[in-house]
N, C-alpha and C positions, 0 to 999 in steps of 0.2 A: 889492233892492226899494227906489225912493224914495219916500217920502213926504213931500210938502210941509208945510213945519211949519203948524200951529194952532193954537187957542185951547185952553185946557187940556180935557181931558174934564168931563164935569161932576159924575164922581165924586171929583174933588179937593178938599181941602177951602181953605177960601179962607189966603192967606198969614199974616193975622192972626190967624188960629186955631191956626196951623203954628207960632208963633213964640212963644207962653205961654211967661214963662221957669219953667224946672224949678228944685228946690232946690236950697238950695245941698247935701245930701251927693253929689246927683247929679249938679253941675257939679264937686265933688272928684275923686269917682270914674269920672267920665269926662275930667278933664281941660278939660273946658268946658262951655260950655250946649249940649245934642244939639240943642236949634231949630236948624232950618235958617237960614240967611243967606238973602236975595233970592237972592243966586247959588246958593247950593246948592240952593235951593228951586226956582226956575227951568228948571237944569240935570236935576231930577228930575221933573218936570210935561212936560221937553219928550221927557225918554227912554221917555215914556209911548207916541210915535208912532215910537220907534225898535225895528228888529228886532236881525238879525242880518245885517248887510252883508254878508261874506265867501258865506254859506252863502244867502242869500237870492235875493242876484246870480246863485249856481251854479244854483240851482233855476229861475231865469223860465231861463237856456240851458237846463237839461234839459226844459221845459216848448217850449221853441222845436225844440228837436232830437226829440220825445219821450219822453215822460217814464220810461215803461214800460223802454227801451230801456236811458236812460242812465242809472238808477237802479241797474239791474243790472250798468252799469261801476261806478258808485261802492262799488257794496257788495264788489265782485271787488279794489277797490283799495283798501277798508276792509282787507279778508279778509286779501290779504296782496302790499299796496304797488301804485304807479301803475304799476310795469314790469310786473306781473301782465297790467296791461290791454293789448293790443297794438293800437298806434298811438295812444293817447290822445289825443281831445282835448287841445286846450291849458287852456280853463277847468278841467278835471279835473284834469290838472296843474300850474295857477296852487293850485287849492285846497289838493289832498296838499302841494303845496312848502311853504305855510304850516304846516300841523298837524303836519305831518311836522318842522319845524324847530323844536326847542324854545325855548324862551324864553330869554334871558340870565338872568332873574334866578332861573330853577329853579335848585333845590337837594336832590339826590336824598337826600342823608341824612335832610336835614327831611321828606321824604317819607317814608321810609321810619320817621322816630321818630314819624311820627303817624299811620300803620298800626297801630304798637305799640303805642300806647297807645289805639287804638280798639278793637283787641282784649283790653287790659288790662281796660277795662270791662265785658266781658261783655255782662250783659244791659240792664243800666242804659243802654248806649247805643240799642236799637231802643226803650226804652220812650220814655226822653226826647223820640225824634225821631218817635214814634210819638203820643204824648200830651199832650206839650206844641208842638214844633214843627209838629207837622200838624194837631192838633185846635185848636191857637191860632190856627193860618192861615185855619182857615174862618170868623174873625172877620171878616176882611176879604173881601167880598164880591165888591169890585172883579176880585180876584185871581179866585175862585168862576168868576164866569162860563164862562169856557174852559173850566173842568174839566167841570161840568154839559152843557156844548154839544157836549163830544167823549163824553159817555157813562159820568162818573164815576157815577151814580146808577144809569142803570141797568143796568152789564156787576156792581154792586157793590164793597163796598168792601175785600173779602178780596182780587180780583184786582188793585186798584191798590198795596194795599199791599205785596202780592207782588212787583210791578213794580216798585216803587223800592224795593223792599228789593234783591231782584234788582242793579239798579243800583247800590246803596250798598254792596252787599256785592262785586262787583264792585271797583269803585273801592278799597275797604281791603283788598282783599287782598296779599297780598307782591308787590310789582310790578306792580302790578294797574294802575298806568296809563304801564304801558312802552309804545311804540307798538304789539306786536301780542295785547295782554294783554287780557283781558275788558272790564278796567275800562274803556280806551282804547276800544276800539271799542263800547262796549254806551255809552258816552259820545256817541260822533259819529252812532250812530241813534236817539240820542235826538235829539239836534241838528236829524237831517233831519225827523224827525215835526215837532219845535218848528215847523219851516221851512213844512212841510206845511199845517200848522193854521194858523199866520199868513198864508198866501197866500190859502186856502180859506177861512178861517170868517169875515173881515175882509168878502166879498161875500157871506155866506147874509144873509138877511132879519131873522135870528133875532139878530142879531149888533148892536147900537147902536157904531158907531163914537163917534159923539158924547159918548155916556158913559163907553164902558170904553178907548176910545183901540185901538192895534192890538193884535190880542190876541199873548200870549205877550211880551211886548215886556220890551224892558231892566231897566224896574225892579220889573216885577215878577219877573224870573228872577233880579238881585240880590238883594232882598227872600228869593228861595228858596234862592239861595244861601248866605247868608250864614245863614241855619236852622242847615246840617251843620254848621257853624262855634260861632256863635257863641251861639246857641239850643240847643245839645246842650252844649257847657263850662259856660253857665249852670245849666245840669238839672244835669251830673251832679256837679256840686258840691253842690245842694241834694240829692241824694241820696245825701251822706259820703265823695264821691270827689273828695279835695285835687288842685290839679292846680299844676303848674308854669309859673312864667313860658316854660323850654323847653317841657316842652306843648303850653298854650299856643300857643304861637309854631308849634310844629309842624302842630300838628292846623290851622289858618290858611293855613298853605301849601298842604297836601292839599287843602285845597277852594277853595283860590287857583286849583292849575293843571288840578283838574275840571273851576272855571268858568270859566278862560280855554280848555280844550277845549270845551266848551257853547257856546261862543260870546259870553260874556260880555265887553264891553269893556277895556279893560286901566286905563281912566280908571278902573271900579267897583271894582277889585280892592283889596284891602287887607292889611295885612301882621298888624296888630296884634289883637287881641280888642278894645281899647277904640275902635278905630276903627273897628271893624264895630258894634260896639255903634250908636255915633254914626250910622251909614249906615242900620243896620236901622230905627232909631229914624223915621229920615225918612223913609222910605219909607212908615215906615205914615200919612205925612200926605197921601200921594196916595190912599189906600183907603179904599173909603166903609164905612159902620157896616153890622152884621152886620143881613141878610136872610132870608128864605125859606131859599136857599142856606146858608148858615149852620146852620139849623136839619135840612134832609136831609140834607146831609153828614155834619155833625157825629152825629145819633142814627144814621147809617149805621155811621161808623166806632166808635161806640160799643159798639153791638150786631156788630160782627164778631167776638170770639170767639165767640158763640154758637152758627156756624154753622160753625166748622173741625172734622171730625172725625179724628180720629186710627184707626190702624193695628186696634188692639186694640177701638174701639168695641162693635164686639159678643158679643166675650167678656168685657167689664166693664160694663154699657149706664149701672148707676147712677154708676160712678166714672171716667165718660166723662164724664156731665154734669153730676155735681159739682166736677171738674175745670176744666168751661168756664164753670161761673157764678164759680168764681173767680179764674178769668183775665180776666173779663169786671166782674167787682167790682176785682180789683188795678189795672187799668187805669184806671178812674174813679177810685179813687184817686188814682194819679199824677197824674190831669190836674185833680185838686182841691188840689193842691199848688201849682201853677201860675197858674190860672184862677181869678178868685172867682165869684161866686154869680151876680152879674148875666151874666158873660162864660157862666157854664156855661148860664145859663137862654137864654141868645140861640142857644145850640147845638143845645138840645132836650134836655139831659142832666135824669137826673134830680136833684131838689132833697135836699137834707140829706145829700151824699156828703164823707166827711171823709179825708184822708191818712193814715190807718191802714199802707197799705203800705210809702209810701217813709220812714214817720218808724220804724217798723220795723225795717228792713232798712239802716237807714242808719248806725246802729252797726258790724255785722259787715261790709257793706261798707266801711268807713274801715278797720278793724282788717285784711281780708282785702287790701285794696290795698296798704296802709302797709306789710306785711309784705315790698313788693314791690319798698322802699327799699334792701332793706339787704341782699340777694344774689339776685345776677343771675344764678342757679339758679332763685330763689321767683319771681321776675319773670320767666322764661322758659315757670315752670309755668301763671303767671295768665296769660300770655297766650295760652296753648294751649287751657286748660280755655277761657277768655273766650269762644276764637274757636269753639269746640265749641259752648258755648251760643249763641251769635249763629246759628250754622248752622242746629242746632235751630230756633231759633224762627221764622227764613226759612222750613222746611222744613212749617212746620204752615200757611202761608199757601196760599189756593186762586188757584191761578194756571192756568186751561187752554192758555194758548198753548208752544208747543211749546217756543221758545227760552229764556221766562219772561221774556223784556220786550215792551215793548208790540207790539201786529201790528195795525195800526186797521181794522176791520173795513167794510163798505162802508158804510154810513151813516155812518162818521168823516170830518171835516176831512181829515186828511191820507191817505187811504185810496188807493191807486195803484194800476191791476190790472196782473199780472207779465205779462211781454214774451211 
Protein backbone atom coordinates (compact mmCIF):
# COMPACT_ATOMS: atom_id res chain seq x y z
CA UNK A 1 0.00 0.00 0.00
CA UNK A 2 1.49 3.53 -0.89
CA UNK A 3 0.99 6.49 0.68
CA UNK A 4 2.10 9.80 -0.39
CA UNK A 5 4.15 11.38 2.18
CA UNK A 6 2.63 14.46 4.60
CA UNK A 7 2.55 16.83 6.88
CA UNK A 8 3.23 15.30 10.32
CA UNK A 9 -0.25 14.14 12.15
CA UNK A 10 -1.28 16.57 14.36
CA UNK A 11 -0.87 14.34 17.37
CA UNK A 12 2.97 15.01 17.13
CA UNK A 13 4.46 17.03 19.27
CA UNK A 14 6.14 19.89 17.81
CA UNK A 15 10.32 19.36 17.41
CA UNK A 16 11.25 21.82 20.11
CA UNK A 17 9.43 20.18 22.65
CA UNK A 18 11.09 16.58 21.32
CA UNK A 19 14.45 18.00 21.84
CA UNK A 20 14.49 19.27 25.90
CA UNK A 21 17.92 18.01 26.90
CA UNK A 22 17.54 15.27 29.53
CA UNK A 23 20.22 14.98 32.46
CA UNK A 24 23.12 14.48 32.65
CA UNK A 25 22.71 10.61 34.69
CA UNK A 26 20.51 10.09 31.75
CA UNK A 27 22.90 10.99 29.01
CA UNK A 28 25.50 8.61 31.10
CA UNK A 29 23.36 5.88 31.15
CA UNK A 30 22.15 5.98 27.82
CA UNK A 31 25.15 6.85 26.32
CA UNK A 32 23.83 10.20 25.01
CA UNK A 33 20.87 12.58 25.03
CA UNK A 34 17.63 10.08 24.08
CA UNK A 35 16.22 13.77 22.16
CA UNK A 36 15.81 12.82 18.88
CA UNK A 37 18.07 14.82 16.26
CA UNK A 38 16.07 16.60 13.16
CA UNK A 39 16.78 13.35 11.44
CA UNK A 40 15.85 11.07 13.91
CA UNK A 41 12.81 13.05 14.60
CA UNK A 42 11.86 13.31 11.08
CA UNK A 43 12.47 9.73 10.12
CA UNK A 44 9.87 9.05 13.18
CA UNK A 45 7.01 11.55 12.26
CA UNK A 46 7.24 10.30 8.64
CA UNK A 47 6.99 6.26 9.79
CA UNK A 48 3.74 7.58 11.11
CA UNK A 49 2.23 7.08 7.30
CA UNK A 50 4.27 4.01 6.81
CA UNK A 51 2.67 0.31 7.07
CA UNK A 52 3.90 -2.64 6.29
CA UNK A 53 5.05 -2.95 2.53
CA UNK A 54 5.72 -6.67 1.98
CA UNK A 55 2.32 -7.67 3.69
CA UNK A 56 0.31 -4.61 2.52
CA UNK A 57 1.17 -4.89 -1.32
CA UNK A 58 0.13 -8.97 -0.85
CA UNK A 59 -3.18 -7.96 0.62
CA UNK A 60 -4.51 -4.91 -2.17
CA UNK A 61 -3.51 -8.58 -4.87
CA UNK A 62 -5.80 -10.71 -2.50
CA UNK A 63 -8.32 -7.92 -2.42
CA UNK A 64 -7.92 -7.69 -6.57
CA UNK A 65 -8.02 -11.62 -6.92
CA UNK A 66 -10.56 -11.91 -3.83
CA UNK A 67 -10.03 -11.69 -0.71
CA UNK A 68 -12.04 -14.54 0.83
CA UNK A 69 -10.49 -17.01 -1.68
CA UNK A 70 -6.70 -16.05 -1.23
CA UNK A 71 -6.73 -15.64 2.38
CA UNK A 72 -7.40 -19.13 2.68
CA UNK A 73 -4.22 -19.89 0.45
CA UNK A 74 -2.25 -17.85 2.61
CA UNK A 75 -3.37 -19.47 5.88
CA UNK A 76 -2.86 -23.22 3.97
CA UNK A 77 0.84 -21.85 3.21
CA UNK A 78 1.09 -20.35 6.75
CA UNK A 79 -0.12 -24.02 7.94
CA UNK A 80 2.32 -25.85 6.34
CA UNK A 81 4.51 -24.01 3.38
CA UNK A 82 3.75 -22.46 -0.28
CA UNK A 83 4.11 -26.17 -1.90
CA UNK A 84 1.10 -27.06 0.29
CA UNK A 85 -0.79 -24.63 -1.97
CA UNK A 86 -1.09 -26.03 -5.47
CA UNK A 87 0.01 -23.77 -8.32
CA UNK A 88 0.59 -20.74 -6.29
CA UNK A 89 0.27 -17.60 -7.22
CA UNK A 90 3.36 -15.85 -7.57
CA UNK A 91 2.77 -12.76 -4.99
CA UNK A 92 2.13 -15.76 -2.57
CA UNK A 93 5.15 -17.02 -3.35
CA UNK A 94 7.24 -13.62 -3.60
CA UNK A 95 5.86 -13.32 0.12
CA UNK A 96 6.59 -17.03 1.85
CA UNK A 97 10.10 -16.65 -0.19
CA UNK A 98 10.81 -13.73 2.23
CA UNK A 99 9.48 -14.90 5.71
CA UNK A 100 10.38 -18.10 4.77
CA UNK A 101 14.31 -16.95 4.46
CA UNK A 102 15.82 -16.07 7.59
CA UNK A 103 17.67 -13.22 8.27
CA UNK A 104 21.66 -13.29 8.18
CA UNK A 105 21.97 -11.78 11.27
CA UNK A 106 19.67 -14.37 13.31
CA UNK A 107 21.23 -16.15 15.85
CA UNK A 108 19.32 -19.25 17.26
CA UNK A 109 21.26 -19.76 20.51
CA UNK A 110 20.53 -16.13 21.52
CA UNK A 111 17.08 -17.08 20.82
CA UNK A 112 16.83 -19.79 22.50
CA UNK A 113 19.13 -18.02 25.90
CA UNK A 114 16.12 -15.54 25.92
CA UNK A 115 13.35 -18.06 25.95
CA UNK A 116 15.25 -19.12 29.07
CA UNK A 117 15.40 -16.62 30.76
CA UNK A 118 11.87 -15.52 30.05
CA UNK A 119 10.91 -18.47 31.54
CA UNK A 120 13.35 -17.94 34.47
CA UNK A 121 11.22 -15.12 35.47
CA UNK A 122 8.07 -16.63 36.04
CA UNK A 123 5.62 -14.49 36.88
CA UNK A 124 7.31 -11.35 37.20
CA UNK A 125 7.41 -11.38 33.52
CA UNK A 126 3.27 -11.36 32.54
CA UNK A 127 3.01 -8.90 35.41
CA UNK A 128 5.68 -6.42 34.09
CA UNK A 129 4.16 -6.51 30.56
CA UNK A 130 0.91 -6.56 31.88
CA UNK A 131 1.12 -3.41 34.38
CA UNK A 132 3.69 -1.48 33.39
CA UNK A 133 4.14 -2.11 29.67
CA UNK A 134 0.38 -2.06 28.64
CA UNK A 135 -1.10 -0.05 31.25
CA UNK A 136 1.86 2.55 30.66
CA UNK A 137 0.92 2.47 26.87
CA UNK A 138 -2.60 3.66 27.42
CA UNK A 139 -0.88 6.89 28.28
CA UNK A 140 -0.39 7.63 24.83
CA UNK A 141 -3.49 8.11 23.12
CA UNK A 142 -2.21 8.39 19.82
CA UNK A 143 -1.44 4.79 19.95
CA UNK A 144 -5.28 4.09 21.82
CA UNK A 145 -7.11 4.99 18.89
CA UNK A 146 -7.03 1.60 16.76
CA UNK A 147 -7.25 -0.33 19.72
CA UNK A 148 -10.87 1.41 20.72
CA UNK A 149 -11.99 1.35 16.85
CA UNK A 150 -11.29 -2.39 16.47
CA UNK A 151 -13.25 -3.29 19.82
CA UNK A 152 -10.68 -3.23 22.69
CA UNK A 153 -13.52 -1.67 25.08
CA UNK A 154 -16.10 -3.40 24.30
CA UNK A 155 -15.17 -7.46 23.32
CA UNK A 156 -13.20 -6.34 27.19
CA UNK A 157 -10.18 -6.49 28.55
CA UNK A 158 -9.73 -10.23 29.92
CA UNK A 159 -10.22 -11.31 26.08
CA UNK A 160 -7.18 -8.97 24.76
CA UNK A 161 -5.06 -9.79 27.29
CA UNK A 162 -5.80 -13.43 26.58
CA UNK A 163 -4.80 -12.63 22.99
CA UNK A 164 -1.41 -11.33 23.52
CA UNK A 165 -0.58 -13.43 26.16
CA UNK A 166 -1.62 -16.07 23.76
CA UNK A 167 0.79 -14.57 21.34
CA UNK A 168 3.72 -13.86 23.81
CA UNK A 169 3.42 -17.06 25.11
CA UNK A 170 3.57 -18.39 21.77
CA UNK A 171 6.76 -16.65 20.77
CA UNK A 172 8.83 -17.87 24.27
CA UNK A 173 8.22 -21.12 23.94
CA UNK A 174 11.14 -23.64 22.97
CA UNK A 175 11.31 -23.11 19.43
CA UNK A 176 8.35 -21.32 19.31
CA UNK A 177 9.44 -19.22 16.27
CA UNK A 178 10.86 -21.91 14.21
CA UNK A 179 9.07 -21.57 10.87
CA UNK A 180 6.15 -24.15 11.64
CA UNK A 181 5.90 -23.46 15.41
CA UNK A 182 3.09 -21.52 17.11
CA UNK A 183 5.02 -18.72 17.88
CA UNK A 184 5.86 -18.16 13.93
CA UNK A 185 2.69 -18.52 12.72
CA UNK A 186 0.36 -17.06 15.47
CA UNK A 187 3.03 -14.14 14.48
CA UNK A 188 2.27 -13.83 10.72
CA UNK A 189 -1.79 -13.75 11.67
CA UNK A 190 -1.31 -11.26 13.57
CA UNK A 191 0.49 -9.53 10.76
CA UNK A 192 -2.38 -10.16 8.39
CA UNK A 193 -5.17 -8.53 10.90
CA UNK A 194 -2.45 -5.59 11.39
CA UNK A 195 -2.75 -5.43 7.44
CA UNK A 196 -6.52 -5.76 7.69
CA UNK A 197 -7.14 -2.79 10.02
CA UNK A 198 -4.66 -0.64 8.12
CA UNK A 199 -6.47 -1.04 4.78
CA UNK A 200 -10.02 -0.74 6.44
CA UNK A 201 -10.06 1.57 9.41
CA UNK A 202 -7.70 4.34 7.47
CA UNK A 203 -11.39 4.84 5.09
CA UNK A 204 -14.17 4.48 8.02
CA UNK A 205 -15.44 8.00 9.02
CA UNK A 206 -14.46 7.25 12.57
CA UNK A 207 -10.86 7.13 11.75
CA UNK A 208 -8.93 11.07 11.42
CA UNK A 209 -6.15 10.37 9.24
CA UNK A 210 -5.01 13.89 9.91
CA UNK A 211 -4.38 13.32 13.40
CA UNK A 212 -3.49 9.87 14.20
CA UNK A 213 -1.51 9.31 10.71
CA UNK A 214 -2.24 5.48 9.22
CA UNK A 215 -3.30 3.34 11.70
CA UNK A 216 -1.20 0.39 12.95
CA UNK A 217 1.72 2.06 11.31
CA UNK A 218 5.67 1.72 11.83
CA UNK A 219 6.19 3.58 14.98
CA UNK A 220 3.74 2.85 16.67
CA UNK A 221 4.27 -1.25 16.26
CA UNK A 222 8.08 -0.20 17.12
CA UNK A 223 7.08 1.70 20.16
CA UNK A 224 5.16 -2.07 20.89
CA UNK A 225 7.78 -3.70 20.20
CA UNK A 226 10.34 -2.72 21.86
CA UNK A 227 7.71 -2.93 25.33
CA UNK A 228 8.65 -7.05 25.25
CA UNK A 229 12.17 -5.88 25.06
CA UNK A 230 12.94 -3.26 26.72
CA UNK A 231 9.91 -2.26 29.07
CA UNK A 232 9.94 -5.79 30.68
CA UNK A 233 14.12 -6.00 31.46
CA UNK A 234 13.31 -2.52 33.03
CA UNK A 235 10.36 -4.10 35.40
CA UNK A 236 11.93 -6.99 36.22
CA UNK A 237 14.91 -5.68 37.62
CA UNK A 238 12.93 -3.27 39.59
CA UNK A 239 11.22 -6.30 40.78
CA UNK A 240 14.95 -8.07 42.27
CA UNK A 241 15.57 -9.82 39.05
CA UNK A 242 19.47 -9.05 38.17
CA UNK A 243 19.86 -9.48 34.64
CA UNK A 244 22.99 -9.86 32.49
CA UNK A 245 24.60 -8.11 29.81
CA UNK A 246 24.05 -11.70 27.92
CA UNK A 247 20.45 -11.49 28.96
CA UNK A 248 20.20 -8.64 28.16
CA UNK A 249 21.42 -9.00 24.69
CA UNK A 250 19.48 -12.16 24.39
CA UNK A 251 15.93 -11.35 25.39
CA UNK A 252 16.64 -8.16 22.46
CA UNK A 253 17.13 -10.64 19.83
CA UNK A 254 13.90 -12.67 20.53
CA UNK A 255 11.81 -9.76 19.95
CA UNK A 256 14.32 -8.50 17.39
CA UNK A 257 13.28 -11.38 14.90
CA UNK A 258 9.15 -11.43 16.38
CA UNK A 259 9.40 -7.88 14.94
CA UNK A 260 11.21 -8.45 11.88
CA UNK A 261 8.33 -11.46 11.56
CA UNK A 262 5.60 -8.62 12.32
CA UNK A 263 6.55 -6.85 9.83
CA UNK A 264 8.66 -4.35 11.43
CA UNK A 265 11.43 -2.49 9.34
CA UNK A 266 14.99 -3.81 9.67
CA UNK A 267 15.94 0.22 9.77
CA UNK A 268 13.77 0.08 13.66
CA UNK A 269 15.29 -3.07 14.86
CA UNK A 270 17.90 -2.93 17.47
CA UNK A 271 20.46 -4.95 18.91
CA UNK A 272 21.15 -3.41 22.43
CA UNK A 273 18.74 -2.58 25.50
CA UNK A 274 20.37 1.04 25.61
CA UNK A 275 19.48 1.43 22.14
CA UNK A 276 15.88 0.55 22.46
CA UNK A 277 15.80 2.50 25.48
CA UNK A 278 16.93 5.55 23.10
CA UNK A 279 14.23 4.58 20.22
CA UNK A 280 11.42 3.98 22.87
CA UNK A 281 12.10 7.18 24.22
CA UNK A 282 11.43 8.88 20.82
CA UNK A 283 8.73 7.49 19.96
CA UNK A 284 6.80 8.68 22.70
CA UNK A 285 7.49 12.27 21.11
CA UNK A 286 5.22 11.36 18.35
CA UNK A 287 2.13 10.46 20.98
CA UNK A 288 -0.23 12.95 22.14
CA UNK A 289 -1.07 13.16 26.10
CA UNK A 290 -3.44 10.63 27.68
CA UNK A 291 -7.32 10.98 26.95
CA UNK A 292 -10.76 9.77 27.39
CA UNK A 293 -8.92 6.56 25.96
CA UNK A 294 -6.59 6.58 28.43
CA UNK A 295 -8.90 6.53 31.12
CA UNK A 296 -11.55 3.26 29.71
CA UNK A 297 -8.65 1.36 28.90
CA UNK A 298 -6.85 1.79 31.62
CA UNK A 299 -9.81 1.22 34.55
CA UNK A 300 -10.76 -1.61 32.07
CA UNK A 301 -7.61 -3.45 32.37
CA UNK A 302 -7.62 -2.56 35.99
CA UNK A 303 -10.61 -4.11 36.95
CA UNK A 304 -9.98 -7.36 35.03
CA UNK A 305 -9.14 -9.55 37.70
CA UNK A 306 -12.24 -9.15 39.01
CA UNK A 307 -14.18 -10.85 36.59
CA UNK A 308 -11.91 -14.18 35.92
CA UNK A 309 -13.49 -17.02 37.55
CA UNK A 310 -11.57 -20.03 38.30
CA UNK A 311 -12.55 -23.86 38.24
CA UNK A 312 -13.47 -24.32 41.97
CA UNK A 313 -15.58 -20.86 42.25
CA UNK A 314 -18.38 -22.48 43.68
CA UNK A 315 -17.14 -24.81 45.97
CA UNK A 316 -15.09 -21.92 47.64
CA UNK A 317 -17.51 -18.67 46.63
CA UNK A 318 -15.72 -16.65 49.53
CA UNK A 319 -12.04 -17.55 48.69
CA UNK A 320 -12.89 -17.25 45.11
CA UNK A 321 -13.42 -13.67 45.67
CA UNK A 322 -10.98 -12.87 48.09
CA UNK A 323 -8.53 -14.35 45.80
CA UNK A 324 -9.49 -11.88 43.00
CA UNK A 325 -9.56 -8.76 45.07
CA UNK A 326 -6.12 -9.51 45.63
CA UNK A 327 -4.99 -10.20 42.45
CA UNK A 328 -6.70 -7.15 41.50
CA UNK A 329 -4.98 -4.99 44.54
CA UNK A 330 -1.31 -6.89 43.56
CA UNK A 331 -1.70 -5.54 40.21
CA UNK A 332 -2.16 -1.85 41.08
CA UNK A 333 0.39 -2.34 42.95
CA UNK A 334 2.76 -3.18 40.38
CA UNK A 335 1.71 -0.56 38.29
CA UNK A 336 2.22 1.92 41.20
CA UNK A 337 5.84 1.09 41.13
CA UNK A 338 6.08 2.32 37.71
CA UNK A 339 3.47 4.98 37.07
CA UNK A 340 3.06 8.03 39.52
CA UNK A 341 0.09 9.55 40.68
CA UNK A 342 -0.53 12.05 37.85
CA UNK A 343 0.16 9.15 35.06
CA UNK A 344 -2.30 6.66 37.40
CA UNK A 345 -4.90 9.51 37.66
CA UNK A 346 -5.05 10.04 33.69
CA UNK A 347 -5.74 6.21 33.53
CA UNK A 348 -8.66 6.24 35.96
CA UNK A 349 -6.92 4.12 38.58
CA UNK A 350 -7.56 4.65 41.83
CA UNK A 351 -5.76 7.30 44.08
CA UNK A 352 -3.38 6.39 47.29
CA UNK A 353 -2.20 2.79 45.76
CA UNK A 354 1.31 2.09 47.03
CA UNK A 355 3.93 -0.86 45.85
CA UNK A 356 3.27 -3.02 48.69
CA UNK A 357 3.59 -6.14 46.22
CA UNK A 358 6.74 -5.88 44.22
CA UNK A 359 8.85 -4.17 47.09
CA UNK A 360 7.57 -7.45 48.83
CA UNK A 361 8.33 -10.02 46.87
CA UNK A 362 11.44 -8.60 45.56
CA UNK A 363 13.66 -9.88 48.15
CA UNK A 364 12.73 -13.73 47.66
CA UNK A 365 12.68 -13.08 44.04
CA UNK A 366 16.52 -11.85 43.82
CA UNK A 367 17.42 -14.74 46.36
CA UNK A 368 15.20 -17.40 44.25
CA UNK A 369 16.88 -16.25 40.81
CA UNK A 370 20.35 -15.85 42.12
CA UNK A 371 20.23 -19.32 43.38
CA UNK A 372 20.02 -19.86 39.47
CA UNK A 373 23.81 -18.74 39.13
CA UNK A 374 25.41 -21.33 40.45
CA UNK A 375 24.10 -24.83 39.09
CA UNK A 376 22.59 -25.56 36.10
CA UNK A 377 20.29 -28.17 37.90
CA UNK A 378 18.66 -24.91 40.12
CA UNK A 379 18.34 -23.03 36.75
CA UNK A 380 16.79 -25.88 34.91
CA UNK A 381 14.22 -26.19 38.00
CA UNK A 382 13.40 -22.29 37.76
CA UNK A 383 12.85 -22.37 34.59
CA UNK A 384 10.36 -25.08 34.62
CA UNK A 385 8.55 -24.11 37.76
CA UNK A 386 8.60 -20.26 35.88
CA UNK A 387 7.33 -21.55 32.77
CA UNK A 388 4.36 -23.68 34.86
CA UNK A 389 3.49 -20.30 36.46
CA UNK A 390 3.40 -18.19 33.28
CA UNK A 391 1.01 -21.14 31.92
CA UNK A 392 -1.16 -20.80 34.80
CA UNK A 393 -1.74 -17.33 34.82
CA UNK A 394 -2.39 -17.32 30.72
CA UNK A 395 -4.69 -19.97 31.65
CA UNK A 396 -7.02 -17.91 34.13
CA UNK A 397 -7.44 -15.19 31.10
CA UNK A 398 -11.17 -15.11 29.44
CA UNK A 399 -10.61 -15.67 25.91
CA UNK A 400 -13.68 -17.16 23.80
CA UNK A 401 -12.26 -17.53 20.39
CA UNK A 402 -11.47 -20.85 19.68
CA UNK A 403 -7.85 -20.63 18.45
CA UNK A 404 -7.07 -18.03 21.48
CA UNK A 405 -5.81 -15.40 19.14
CA UNK A 406 -7.52 -12.74 17.74
CA UNK A 407 -10.75 -13.74 15.07
CA UNK A 408 -12.22 -10.03 14.13
CA UNK A 409 -15.65 -10.35 14.40
CA UNK A 410 -17.97 -8.55 11.62
CA UNK A 411 -17.90 -5.11 12.86
CA UNK A 412 -13.90 -5.36 12.91
CA UNK A 413 -11.49 -3.45 10.47
CA UNK A 414 -9.98 -6.33 9.44
CA UNK A 415 -12.98 -8.84 9.49
CA UNK A 416 -13.05 -11.03 5.92
CA UNK A 417 -16.12 -13.57 5.44
CA UNK A 418 -14.52 -17.25 4.70
CA UNK A 419 -14.52 -18.44 0.96
Amino acid sequence: MSTSRRQAPRRVRPFEKATISKPAWMRALLGRDPSPSREEYEALVDALWDGDQPMDTLLDWMYEEGVSEMRGMFERALASGIDAVPDAPQPLRDFFAMIDTQPAWLDKSLLDEGVRFTHRIGLAGPFILRDFALMGGYLLSGFNQALVLTGALNKGAGRRIAETGKWWMDCTDHNGLERFADGFKTTLHVRFVHALVRRNLQNREEWDNEQWGLPVNQTDTVATYLAFGVVMLMGVRAMGIPVTQRESRAVMHLWKYASWLMGVEEKWLVDSERDGLVLLYQTYMTQSKPDWTSKELGRALAEEPLSRKYPWQKKHPLLHKLLLKTLYHQHLSTTSLFLNKEQRDSLGLPANIKPWYPLLTAGPRFLMYTSGRFSEKRRKLLEERGRKAQVWAMGTMKNKSKSGIIEPGKNHPAYVRSA
